[in-house]
N, CA, C and O of each residue as an XYZ file, in Angstrom:
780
protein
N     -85.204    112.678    -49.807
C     -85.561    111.867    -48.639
C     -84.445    111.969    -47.613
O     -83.289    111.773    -47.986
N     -84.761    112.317    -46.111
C     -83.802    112.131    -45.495
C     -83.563    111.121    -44.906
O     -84.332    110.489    -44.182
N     -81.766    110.736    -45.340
C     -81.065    109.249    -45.151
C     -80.846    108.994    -44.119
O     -80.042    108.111    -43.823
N     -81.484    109.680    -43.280
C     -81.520    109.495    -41.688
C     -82.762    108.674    -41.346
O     -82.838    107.708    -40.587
N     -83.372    109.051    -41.808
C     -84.725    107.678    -41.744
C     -84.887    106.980    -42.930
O     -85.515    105.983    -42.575
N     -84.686    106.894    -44.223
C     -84.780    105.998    -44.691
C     -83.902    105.040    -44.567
O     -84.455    103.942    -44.620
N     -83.038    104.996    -44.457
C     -81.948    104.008    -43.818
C     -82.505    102.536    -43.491
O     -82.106    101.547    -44.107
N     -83.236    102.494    -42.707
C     -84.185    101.405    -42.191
C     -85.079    100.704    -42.868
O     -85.678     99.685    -42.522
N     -85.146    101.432    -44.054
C     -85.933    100.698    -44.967
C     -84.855     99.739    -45.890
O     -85.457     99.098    -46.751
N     -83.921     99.600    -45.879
C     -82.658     98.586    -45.901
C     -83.588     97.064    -45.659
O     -84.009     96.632    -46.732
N     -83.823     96.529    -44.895
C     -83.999     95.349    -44.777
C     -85.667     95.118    -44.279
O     -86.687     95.115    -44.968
N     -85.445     94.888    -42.473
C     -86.797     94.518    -41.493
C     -88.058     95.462    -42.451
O     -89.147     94.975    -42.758
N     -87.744     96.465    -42.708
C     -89.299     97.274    -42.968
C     -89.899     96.921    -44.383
O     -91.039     96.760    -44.819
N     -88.572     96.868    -44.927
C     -88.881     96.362    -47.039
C     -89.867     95.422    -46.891
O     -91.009     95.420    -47.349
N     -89.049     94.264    -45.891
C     -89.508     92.908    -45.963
C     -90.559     92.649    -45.844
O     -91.304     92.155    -46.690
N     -90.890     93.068    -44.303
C     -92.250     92.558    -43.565
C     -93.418     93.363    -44.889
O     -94.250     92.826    -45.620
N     -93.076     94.564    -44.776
C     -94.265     95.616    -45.751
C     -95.022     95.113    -46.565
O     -96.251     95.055    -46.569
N     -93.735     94.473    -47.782
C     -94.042     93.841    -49.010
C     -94.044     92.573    -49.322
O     -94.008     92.167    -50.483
N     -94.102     91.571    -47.919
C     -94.498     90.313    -47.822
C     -96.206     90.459    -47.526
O     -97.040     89.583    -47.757
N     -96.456     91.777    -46.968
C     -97.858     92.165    -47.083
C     -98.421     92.355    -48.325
O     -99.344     91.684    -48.786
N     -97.644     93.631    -49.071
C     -98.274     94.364    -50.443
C     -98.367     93.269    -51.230
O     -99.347     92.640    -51.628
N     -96.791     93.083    -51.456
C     -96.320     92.487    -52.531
C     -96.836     90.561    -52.575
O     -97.412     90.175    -53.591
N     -96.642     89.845    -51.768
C     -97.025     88.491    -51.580
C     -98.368     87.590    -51.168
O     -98.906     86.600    -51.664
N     -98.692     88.614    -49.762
C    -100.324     87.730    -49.119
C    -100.923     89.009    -49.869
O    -101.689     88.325    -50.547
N    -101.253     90.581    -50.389
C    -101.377     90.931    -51.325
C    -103.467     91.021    -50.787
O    -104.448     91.044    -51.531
N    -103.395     91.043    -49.405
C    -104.758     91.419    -48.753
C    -106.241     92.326    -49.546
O    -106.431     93.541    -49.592
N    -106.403     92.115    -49.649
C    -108.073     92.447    -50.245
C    -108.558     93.599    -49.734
O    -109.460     93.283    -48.959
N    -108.436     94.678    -49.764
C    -109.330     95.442    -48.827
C    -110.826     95.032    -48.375
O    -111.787     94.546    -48.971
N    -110.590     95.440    -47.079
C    -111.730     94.736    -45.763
C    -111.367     93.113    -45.327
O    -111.995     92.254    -44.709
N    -109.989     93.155    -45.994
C    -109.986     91.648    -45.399
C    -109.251     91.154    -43.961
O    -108.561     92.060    -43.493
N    -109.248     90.194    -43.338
C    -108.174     89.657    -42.310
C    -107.249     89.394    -42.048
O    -106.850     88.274    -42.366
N    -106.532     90.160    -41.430
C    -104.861     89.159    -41.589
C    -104.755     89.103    -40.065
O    -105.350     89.743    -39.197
N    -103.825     88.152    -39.997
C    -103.225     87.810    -38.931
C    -101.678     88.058    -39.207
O    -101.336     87.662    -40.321
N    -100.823     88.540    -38.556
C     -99.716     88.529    -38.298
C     -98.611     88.345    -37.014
O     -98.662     88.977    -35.959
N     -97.476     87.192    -37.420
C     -96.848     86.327    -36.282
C     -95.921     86.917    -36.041
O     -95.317     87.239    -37.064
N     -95.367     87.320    -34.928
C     -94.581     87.820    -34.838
C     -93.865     89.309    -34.279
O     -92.682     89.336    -34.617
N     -94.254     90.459    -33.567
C     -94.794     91.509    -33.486
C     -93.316     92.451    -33.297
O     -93.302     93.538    -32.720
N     -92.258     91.880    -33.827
C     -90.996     92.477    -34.158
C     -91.003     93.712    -35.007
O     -91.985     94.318    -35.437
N     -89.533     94.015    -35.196
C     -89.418     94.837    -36.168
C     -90.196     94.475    -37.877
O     -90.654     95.411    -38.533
N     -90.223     93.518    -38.226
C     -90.665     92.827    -39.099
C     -92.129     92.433    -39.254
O     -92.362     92.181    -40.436
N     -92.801     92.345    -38.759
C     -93.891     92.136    -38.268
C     -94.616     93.104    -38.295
O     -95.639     93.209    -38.973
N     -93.940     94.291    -37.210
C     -94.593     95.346    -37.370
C     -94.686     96.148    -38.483
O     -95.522     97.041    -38.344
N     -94.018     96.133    -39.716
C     -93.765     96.443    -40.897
C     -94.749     95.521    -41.836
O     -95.300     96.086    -42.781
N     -95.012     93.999    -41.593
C     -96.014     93.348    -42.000
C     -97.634     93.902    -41.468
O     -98.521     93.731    -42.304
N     -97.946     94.389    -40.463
C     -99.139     94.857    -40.630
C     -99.390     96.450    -40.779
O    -100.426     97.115    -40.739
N     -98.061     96.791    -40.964
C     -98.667     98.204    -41.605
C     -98.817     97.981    -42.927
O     -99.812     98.546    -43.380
N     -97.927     97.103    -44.034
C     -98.332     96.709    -45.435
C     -99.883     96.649    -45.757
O    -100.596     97.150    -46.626
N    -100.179     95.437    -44.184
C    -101.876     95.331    -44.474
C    -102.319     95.970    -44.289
O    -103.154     96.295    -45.133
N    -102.229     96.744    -43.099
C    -102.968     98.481    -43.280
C    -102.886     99.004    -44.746
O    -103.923     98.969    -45.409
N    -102.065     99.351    -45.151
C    -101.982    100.646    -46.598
C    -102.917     99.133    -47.487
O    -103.943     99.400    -48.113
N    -102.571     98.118    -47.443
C    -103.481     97.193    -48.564
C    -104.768     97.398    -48.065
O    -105.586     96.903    -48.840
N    -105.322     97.952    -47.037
C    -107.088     97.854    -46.559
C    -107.329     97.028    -46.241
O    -108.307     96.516    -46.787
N    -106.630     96.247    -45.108
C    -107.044     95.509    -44.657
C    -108.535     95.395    -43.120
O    -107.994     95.556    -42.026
N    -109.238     95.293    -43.068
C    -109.690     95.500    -42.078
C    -109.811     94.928    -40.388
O    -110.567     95.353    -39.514
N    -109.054     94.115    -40.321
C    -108.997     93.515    -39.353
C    -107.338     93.014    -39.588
O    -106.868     92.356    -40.515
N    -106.581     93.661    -38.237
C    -105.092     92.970    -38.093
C    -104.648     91.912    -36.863
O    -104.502     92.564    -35.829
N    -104.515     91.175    -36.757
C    -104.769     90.395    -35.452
C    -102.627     90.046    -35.381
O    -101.738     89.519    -36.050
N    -102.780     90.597    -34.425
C    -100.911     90.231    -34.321
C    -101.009     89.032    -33.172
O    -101.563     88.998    -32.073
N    -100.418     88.303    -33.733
C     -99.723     86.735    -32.865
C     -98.679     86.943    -31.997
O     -97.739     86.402    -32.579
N     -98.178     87.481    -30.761
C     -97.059     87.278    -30.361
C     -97.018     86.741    -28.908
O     -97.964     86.680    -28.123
N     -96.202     86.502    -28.781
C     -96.033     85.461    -26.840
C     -95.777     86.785    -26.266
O     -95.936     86.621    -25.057
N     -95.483     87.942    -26.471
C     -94.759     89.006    -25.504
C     -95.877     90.255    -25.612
O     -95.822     91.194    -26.406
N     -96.790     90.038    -24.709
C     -98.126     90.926    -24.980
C     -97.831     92.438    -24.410
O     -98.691     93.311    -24.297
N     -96.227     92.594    -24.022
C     -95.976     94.283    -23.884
C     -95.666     95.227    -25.586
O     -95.525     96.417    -25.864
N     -95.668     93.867    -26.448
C     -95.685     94.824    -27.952
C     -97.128     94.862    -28.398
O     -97.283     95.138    -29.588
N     -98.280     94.627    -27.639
C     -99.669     94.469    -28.160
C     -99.597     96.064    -28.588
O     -99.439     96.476    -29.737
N     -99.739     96.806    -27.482
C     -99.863     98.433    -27.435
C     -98.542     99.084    -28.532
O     -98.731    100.290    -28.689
N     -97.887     98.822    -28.934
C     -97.014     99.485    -29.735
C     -97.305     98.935    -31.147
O     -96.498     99.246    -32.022
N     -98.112     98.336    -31.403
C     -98.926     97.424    -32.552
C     -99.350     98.069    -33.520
O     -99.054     98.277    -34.696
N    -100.389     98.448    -32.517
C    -101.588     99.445    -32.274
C    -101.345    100.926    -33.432
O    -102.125    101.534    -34.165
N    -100.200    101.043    -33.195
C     -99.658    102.481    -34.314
C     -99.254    101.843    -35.271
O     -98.394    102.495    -35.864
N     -99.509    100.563    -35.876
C     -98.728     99.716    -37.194
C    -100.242     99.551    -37.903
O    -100.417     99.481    -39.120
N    -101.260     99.506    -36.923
C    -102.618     98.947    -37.853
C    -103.187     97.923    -37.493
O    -104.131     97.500    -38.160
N    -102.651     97.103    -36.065
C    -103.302     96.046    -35.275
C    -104.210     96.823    -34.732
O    -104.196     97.987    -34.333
N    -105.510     95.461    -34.810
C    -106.479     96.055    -34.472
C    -107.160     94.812    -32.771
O    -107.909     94.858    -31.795
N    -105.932     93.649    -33.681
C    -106.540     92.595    -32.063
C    -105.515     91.783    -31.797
O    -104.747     91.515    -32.721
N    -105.357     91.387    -30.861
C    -104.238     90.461    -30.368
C    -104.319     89.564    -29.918
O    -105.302     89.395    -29.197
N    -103.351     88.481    -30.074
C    -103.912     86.913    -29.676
C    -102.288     86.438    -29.233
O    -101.394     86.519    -30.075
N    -102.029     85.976    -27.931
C    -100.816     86.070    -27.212
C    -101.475     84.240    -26.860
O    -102.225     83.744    -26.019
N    -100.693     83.732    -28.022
C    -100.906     81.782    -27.512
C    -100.515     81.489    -26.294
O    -100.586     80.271    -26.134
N    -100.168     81.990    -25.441
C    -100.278     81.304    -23.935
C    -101.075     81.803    -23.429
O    -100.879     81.820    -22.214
N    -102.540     82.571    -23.922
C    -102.958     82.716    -22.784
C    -104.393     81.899    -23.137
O    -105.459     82.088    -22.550
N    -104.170     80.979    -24.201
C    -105.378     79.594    -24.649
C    -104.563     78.389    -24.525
O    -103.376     78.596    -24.777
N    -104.963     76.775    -24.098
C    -105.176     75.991    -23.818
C    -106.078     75.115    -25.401
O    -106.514     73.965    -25.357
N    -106.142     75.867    -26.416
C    -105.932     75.378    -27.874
C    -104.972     75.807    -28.466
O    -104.346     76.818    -28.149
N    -104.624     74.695    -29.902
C    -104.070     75.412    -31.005
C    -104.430     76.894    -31.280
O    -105.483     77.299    -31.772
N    -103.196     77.747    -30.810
C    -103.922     79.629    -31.724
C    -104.167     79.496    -33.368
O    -104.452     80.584    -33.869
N    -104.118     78.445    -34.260
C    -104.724     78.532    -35.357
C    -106.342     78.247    -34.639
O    -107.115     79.115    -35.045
N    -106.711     77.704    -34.119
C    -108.164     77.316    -33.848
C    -108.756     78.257    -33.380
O    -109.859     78.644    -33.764
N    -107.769     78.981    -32.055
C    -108.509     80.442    -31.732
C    -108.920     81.831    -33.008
O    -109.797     82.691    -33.091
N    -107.606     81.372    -33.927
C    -107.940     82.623    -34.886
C    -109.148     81.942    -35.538
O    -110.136     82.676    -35.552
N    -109.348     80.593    -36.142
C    -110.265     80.317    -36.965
C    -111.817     80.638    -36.068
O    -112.882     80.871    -36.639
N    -111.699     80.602    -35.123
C    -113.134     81.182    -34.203
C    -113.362     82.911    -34.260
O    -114.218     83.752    -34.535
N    -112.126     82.795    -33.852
C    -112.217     84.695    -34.146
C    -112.959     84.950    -35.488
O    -113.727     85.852    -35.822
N    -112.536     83.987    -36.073
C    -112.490     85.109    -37.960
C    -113.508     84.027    -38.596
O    -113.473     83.755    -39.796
N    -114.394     83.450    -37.716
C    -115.607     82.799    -38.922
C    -115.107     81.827    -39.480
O    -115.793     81.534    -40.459
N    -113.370     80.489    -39.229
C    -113.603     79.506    -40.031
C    -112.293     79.914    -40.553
O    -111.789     79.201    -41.421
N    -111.473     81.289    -40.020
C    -109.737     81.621    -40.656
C    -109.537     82.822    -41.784
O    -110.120     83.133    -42.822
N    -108.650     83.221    -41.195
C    -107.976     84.643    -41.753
C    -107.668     84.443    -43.448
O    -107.196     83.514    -44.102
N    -108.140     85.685    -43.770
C    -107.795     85.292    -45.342
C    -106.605     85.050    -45.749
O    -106.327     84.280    -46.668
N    -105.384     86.054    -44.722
C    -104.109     86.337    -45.240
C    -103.155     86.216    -44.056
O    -103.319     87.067    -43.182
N    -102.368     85.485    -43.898
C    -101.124     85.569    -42.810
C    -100.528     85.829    -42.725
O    -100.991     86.946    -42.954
N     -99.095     86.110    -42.479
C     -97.988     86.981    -42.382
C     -96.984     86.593    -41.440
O     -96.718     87.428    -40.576
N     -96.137     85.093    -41.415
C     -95.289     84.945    -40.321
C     -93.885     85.454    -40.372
O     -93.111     85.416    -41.328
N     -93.657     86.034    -38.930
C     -92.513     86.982    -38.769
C     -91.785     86.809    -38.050
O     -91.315     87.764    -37.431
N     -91.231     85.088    -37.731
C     -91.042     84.810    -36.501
C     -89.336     83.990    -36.827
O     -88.286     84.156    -36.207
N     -89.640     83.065    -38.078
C     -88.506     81.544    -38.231
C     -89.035     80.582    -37.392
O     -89.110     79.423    -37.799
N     -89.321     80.806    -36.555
C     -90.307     79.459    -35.369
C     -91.327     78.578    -36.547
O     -92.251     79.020    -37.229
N     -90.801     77.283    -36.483
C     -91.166     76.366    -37.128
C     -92.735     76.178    -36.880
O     -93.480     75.968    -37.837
N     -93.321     76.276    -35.288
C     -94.467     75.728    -35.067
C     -95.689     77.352    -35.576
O     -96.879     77.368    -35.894
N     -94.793     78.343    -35.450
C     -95.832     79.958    -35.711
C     -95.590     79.536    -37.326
O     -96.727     79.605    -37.793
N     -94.739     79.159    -38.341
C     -95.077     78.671    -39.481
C     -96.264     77.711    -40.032
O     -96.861     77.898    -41.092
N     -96.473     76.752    -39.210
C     -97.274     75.836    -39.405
C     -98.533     76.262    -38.571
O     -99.648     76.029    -39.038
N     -98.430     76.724    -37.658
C     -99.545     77.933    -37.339
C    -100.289     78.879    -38.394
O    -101.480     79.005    -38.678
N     -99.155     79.481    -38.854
C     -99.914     80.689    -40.115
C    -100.486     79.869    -40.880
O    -101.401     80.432    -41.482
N    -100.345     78.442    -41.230
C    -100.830     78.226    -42.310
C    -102.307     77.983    -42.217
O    -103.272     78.487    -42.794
N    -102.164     76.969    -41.227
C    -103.457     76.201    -40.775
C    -104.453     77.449    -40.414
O    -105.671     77.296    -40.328
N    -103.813     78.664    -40.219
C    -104.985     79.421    -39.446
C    -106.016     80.250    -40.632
O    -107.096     80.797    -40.405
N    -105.183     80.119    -42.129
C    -106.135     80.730    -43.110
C    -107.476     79.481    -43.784
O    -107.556     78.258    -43.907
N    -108.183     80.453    -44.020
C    -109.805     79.967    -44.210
C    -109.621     78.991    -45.675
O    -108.978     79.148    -46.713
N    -110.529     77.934    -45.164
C    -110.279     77.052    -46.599
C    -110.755     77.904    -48.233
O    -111.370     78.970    -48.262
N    -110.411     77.321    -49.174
C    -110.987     78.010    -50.372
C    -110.101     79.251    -50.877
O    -109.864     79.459    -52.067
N    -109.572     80.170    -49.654
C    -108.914     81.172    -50.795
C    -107.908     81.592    -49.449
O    -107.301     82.588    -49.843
N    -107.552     81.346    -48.334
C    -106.256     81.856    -47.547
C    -105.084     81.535    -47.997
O    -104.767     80.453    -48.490
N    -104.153     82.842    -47.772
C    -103.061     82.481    -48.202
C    -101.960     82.899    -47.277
O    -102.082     84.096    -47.016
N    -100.913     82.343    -46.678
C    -100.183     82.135    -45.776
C     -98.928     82.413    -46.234
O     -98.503     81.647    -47.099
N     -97.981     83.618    -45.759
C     -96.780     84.064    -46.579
C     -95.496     83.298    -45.115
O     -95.986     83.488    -44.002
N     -94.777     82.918    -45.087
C     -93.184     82.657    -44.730
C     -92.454     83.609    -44.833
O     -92.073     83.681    -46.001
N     -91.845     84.785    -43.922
C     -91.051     85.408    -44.012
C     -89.820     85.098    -42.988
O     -88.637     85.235    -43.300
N     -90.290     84.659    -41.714
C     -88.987     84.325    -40.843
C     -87.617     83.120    -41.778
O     -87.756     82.306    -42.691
N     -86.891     83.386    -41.300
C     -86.024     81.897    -41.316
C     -86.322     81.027    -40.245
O     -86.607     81.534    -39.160
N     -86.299     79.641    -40.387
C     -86.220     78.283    -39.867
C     -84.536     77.944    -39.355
O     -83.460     78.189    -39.900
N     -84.775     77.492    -38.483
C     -83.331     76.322    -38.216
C     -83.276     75.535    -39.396
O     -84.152     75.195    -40.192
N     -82.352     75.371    -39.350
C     -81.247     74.792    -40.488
C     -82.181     73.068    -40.767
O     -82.521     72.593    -41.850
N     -82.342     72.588    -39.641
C     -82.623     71.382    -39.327
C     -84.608     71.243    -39.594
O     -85.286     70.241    -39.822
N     -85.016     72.687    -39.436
C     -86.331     72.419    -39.474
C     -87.692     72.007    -40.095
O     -87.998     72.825    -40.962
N     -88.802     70.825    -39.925
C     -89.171     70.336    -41.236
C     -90.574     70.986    -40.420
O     -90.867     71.028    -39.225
N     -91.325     71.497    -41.745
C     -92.808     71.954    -41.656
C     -93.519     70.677    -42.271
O     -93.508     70.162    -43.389
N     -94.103     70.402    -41.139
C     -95.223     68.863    -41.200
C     -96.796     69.657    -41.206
O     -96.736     70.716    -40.582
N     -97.896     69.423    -41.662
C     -99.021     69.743    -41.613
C    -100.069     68.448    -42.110
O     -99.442     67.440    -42.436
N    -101.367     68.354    -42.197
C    -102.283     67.670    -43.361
C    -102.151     67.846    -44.027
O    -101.834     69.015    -44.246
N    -102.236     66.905    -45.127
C    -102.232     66.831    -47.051
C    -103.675     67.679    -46.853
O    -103.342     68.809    -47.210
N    -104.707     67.728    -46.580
C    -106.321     68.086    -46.742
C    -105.787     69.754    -46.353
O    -106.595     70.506    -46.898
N    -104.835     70.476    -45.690
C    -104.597     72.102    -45.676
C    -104.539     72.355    -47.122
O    -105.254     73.162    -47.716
N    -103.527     71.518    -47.706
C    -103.629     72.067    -48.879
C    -104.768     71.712    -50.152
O    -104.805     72.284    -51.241
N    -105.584     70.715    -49.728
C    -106.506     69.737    -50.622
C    -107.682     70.969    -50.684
O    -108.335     71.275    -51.682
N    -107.760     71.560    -49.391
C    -108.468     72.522    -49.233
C    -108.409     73.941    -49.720
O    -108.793     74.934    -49.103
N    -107.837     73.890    -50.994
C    -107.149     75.185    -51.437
C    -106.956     76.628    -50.647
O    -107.298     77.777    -50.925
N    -106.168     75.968    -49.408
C    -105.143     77.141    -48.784
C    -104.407     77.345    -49.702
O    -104.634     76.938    -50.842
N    -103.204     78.137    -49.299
C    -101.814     78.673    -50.753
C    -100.460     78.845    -49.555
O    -100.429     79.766    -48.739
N     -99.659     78.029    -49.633
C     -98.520     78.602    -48.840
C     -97.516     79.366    -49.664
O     -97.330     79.313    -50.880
N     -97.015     79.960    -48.906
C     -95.781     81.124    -50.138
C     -94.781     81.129    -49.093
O     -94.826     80.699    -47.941
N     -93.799     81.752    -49.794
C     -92.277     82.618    -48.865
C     -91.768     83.198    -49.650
O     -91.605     82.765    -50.790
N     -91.305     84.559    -49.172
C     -90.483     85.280    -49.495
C     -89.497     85.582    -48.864
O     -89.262     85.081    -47.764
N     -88.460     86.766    -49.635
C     -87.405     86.882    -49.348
C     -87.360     87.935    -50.032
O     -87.548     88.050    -51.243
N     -86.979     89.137    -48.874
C     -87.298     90.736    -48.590
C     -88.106     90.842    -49.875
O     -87.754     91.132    -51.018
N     -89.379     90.498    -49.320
C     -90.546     90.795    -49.905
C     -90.940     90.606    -51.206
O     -91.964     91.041    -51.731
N     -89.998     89.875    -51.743
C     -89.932     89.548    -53.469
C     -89.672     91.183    -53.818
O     -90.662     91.819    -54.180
N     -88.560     91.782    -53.737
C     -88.552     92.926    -53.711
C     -87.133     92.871    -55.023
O     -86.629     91.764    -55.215
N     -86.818     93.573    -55.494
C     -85.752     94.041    -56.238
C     -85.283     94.991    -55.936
O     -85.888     95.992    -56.321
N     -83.858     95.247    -55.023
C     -83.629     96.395    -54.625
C     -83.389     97.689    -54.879
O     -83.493     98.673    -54.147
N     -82.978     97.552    -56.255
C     -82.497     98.564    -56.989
C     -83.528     99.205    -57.642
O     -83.459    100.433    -57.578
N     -84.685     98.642    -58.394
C     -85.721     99.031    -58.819
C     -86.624     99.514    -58.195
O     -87.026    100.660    -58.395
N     -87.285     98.423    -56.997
C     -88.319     98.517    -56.029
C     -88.004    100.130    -54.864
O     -88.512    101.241    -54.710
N     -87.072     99.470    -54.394
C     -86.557    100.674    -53.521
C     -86.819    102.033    -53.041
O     -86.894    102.730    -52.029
N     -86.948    102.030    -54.703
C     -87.591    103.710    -54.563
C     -88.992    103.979    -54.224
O     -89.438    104.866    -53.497
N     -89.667    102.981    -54.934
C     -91.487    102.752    -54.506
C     -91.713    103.004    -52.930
O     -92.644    103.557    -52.345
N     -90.673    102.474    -52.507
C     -90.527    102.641    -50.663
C     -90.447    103.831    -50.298
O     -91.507    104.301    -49.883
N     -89.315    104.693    -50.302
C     -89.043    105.344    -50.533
C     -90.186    107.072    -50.915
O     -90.326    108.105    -50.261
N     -90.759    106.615    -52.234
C     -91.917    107.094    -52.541
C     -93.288    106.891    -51.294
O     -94.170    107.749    -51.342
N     -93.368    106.197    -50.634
C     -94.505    106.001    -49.975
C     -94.146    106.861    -48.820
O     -94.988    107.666    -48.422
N     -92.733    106.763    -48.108
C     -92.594    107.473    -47.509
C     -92.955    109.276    -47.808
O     -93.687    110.012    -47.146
N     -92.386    109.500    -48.669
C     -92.399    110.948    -49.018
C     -93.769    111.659    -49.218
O     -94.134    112.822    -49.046
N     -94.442    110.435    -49.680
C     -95.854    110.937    -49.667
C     -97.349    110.686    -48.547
O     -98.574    110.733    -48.658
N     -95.858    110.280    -46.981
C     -96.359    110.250    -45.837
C     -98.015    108.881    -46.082
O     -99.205    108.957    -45.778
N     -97.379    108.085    -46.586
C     -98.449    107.184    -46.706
C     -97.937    105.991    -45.874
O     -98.846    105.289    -45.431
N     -96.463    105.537    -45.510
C     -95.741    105.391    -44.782
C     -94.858    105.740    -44.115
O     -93.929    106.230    -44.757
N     -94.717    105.696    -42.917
C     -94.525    106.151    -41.503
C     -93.465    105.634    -40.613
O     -93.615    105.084    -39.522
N     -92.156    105.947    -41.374
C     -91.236    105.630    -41.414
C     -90.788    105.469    -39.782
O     -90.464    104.469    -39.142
N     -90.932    107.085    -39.344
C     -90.289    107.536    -37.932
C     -90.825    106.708    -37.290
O     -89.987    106.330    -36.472
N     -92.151    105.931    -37.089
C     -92.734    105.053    -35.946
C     -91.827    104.160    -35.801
O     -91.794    103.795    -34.626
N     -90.931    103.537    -36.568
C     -89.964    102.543    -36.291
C     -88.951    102.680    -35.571
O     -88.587    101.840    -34.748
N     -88.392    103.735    -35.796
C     -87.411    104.170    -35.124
C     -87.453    104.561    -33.025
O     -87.965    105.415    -32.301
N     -86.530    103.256    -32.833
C     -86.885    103.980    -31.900
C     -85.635    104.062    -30.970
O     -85.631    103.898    -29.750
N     -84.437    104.384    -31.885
C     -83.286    104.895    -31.084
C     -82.536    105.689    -32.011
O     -82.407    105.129    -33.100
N     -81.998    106.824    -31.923
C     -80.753    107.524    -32.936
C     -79.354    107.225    -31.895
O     -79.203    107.547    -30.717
N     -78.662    106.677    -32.582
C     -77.133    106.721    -32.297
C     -76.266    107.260    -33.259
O     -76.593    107.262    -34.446
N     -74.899    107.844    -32.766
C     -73.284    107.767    -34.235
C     -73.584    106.689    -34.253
O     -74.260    105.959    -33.528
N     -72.912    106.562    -35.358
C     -72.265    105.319    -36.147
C     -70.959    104.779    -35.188
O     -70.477    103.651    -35.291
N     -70.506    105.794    -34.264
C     -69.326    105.559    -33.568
C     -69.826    104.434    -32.246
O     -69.035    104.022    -31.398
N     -71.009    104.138    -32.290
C     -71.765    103.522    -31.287
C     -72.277    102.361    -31.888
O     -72.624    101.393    -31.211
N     -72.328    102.382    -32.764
C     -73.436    100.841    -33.648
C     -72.920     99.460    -33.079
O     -73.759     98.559    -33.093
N     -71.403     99.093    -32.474
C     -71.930     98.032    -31.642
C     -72.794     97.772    -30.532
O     -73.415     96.762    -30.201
N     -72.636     99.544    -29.759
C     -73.520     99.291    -28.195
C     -75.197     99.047    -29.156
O     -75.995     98.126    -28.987
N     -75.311    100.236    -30.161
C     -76.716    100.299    -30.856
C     -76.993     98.498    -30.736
O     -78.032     98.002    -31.172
């Protein structure tokens, strides 16, 4: 493998991927929504891509990453300022009643409590990948969860680095993941503060 691109699979790409594979763990043909449309994020809906997902709906306030999405496996976009509801309510209209699977990629306390509320009662399940402020409390209804939603979090993807690693690694090599799309600067190392 060349350590020129795998490199990056170090942290943002492990994470988001296998908070997909590995955690919300999508159904093929199913929904996800994903918060966040970062480095991380974007690594969260390519996971749901390779899981079969059929529908990717990315959450972000900055609708110039809609189009760069688009090569991760988003298939729709939902930019909360541009509704006058809760965007859990817009996704639950979009998707018949809420996304099976979520994916937040943000630490923003309120896109947390967002992902949750926005999966479908009975079997959605809502993964935590950002960090929170130190200070931050996730408030929701007792009835989200009465309603057998599932909240989770991880932390780089429930991944084991030493073991897992290579599985990454492996996906790459067998061009099933698409490493180079991430990349989108080469610098030296003699540069990594300007990087």
């Amino acid at each position: 493998a060349p350590l020129d691109k795998v490199c990056v699979l170090s942290c943002g790409i492990s994470t988001g991927l296998d908070a997909s594979i590995n955690v919300a763990k999508p159904p093929k043909g199913s929904t996800v929504a994903v918060f966040g449309l970062g480095a991380v994020g974007l690594a969260a809906a390519e996971g749901a891509r390779i899981a079969g997902a059929s529908r990717i709906i990315g959450v972000d306030l900055n609708p110039s990453r809609f189009e760069e999405a688009m090569k991760f496996g988003c298939t729709e976009f939902v930019n909360p300022k541009d509704h006058n509801k809760p965007v859990q309510e817009v996704l639950a209209e979009m998707t018949n009643g809420g996304v099976d699977r979520s994916v937040e990629c943000t630490g923003n306390i309120n896109a947390m409590i967002q992902a949750f509320e926005c999966v479908h009662d009975g079997w959605g399940v809502a993964v935590l990948v950002g960090v929170p402020h130190k200070d931050a409390e996730f408030k929701t209804h007792p009835m989200n969860f009465l309603n057998e939603r599932t909240l989770k979090g991880t932390f780089f993807g429930n991944y084991k680095p030493r073991t897992d690693l290579p599985n990454v690694v492996e996906l790459y090599m067998k061009k099933e993941l698409e490493v180079e799309k991430f990349i989108t600067h080469s610098v030296p190392f003699a540069e990594i503060n300007k990087a």
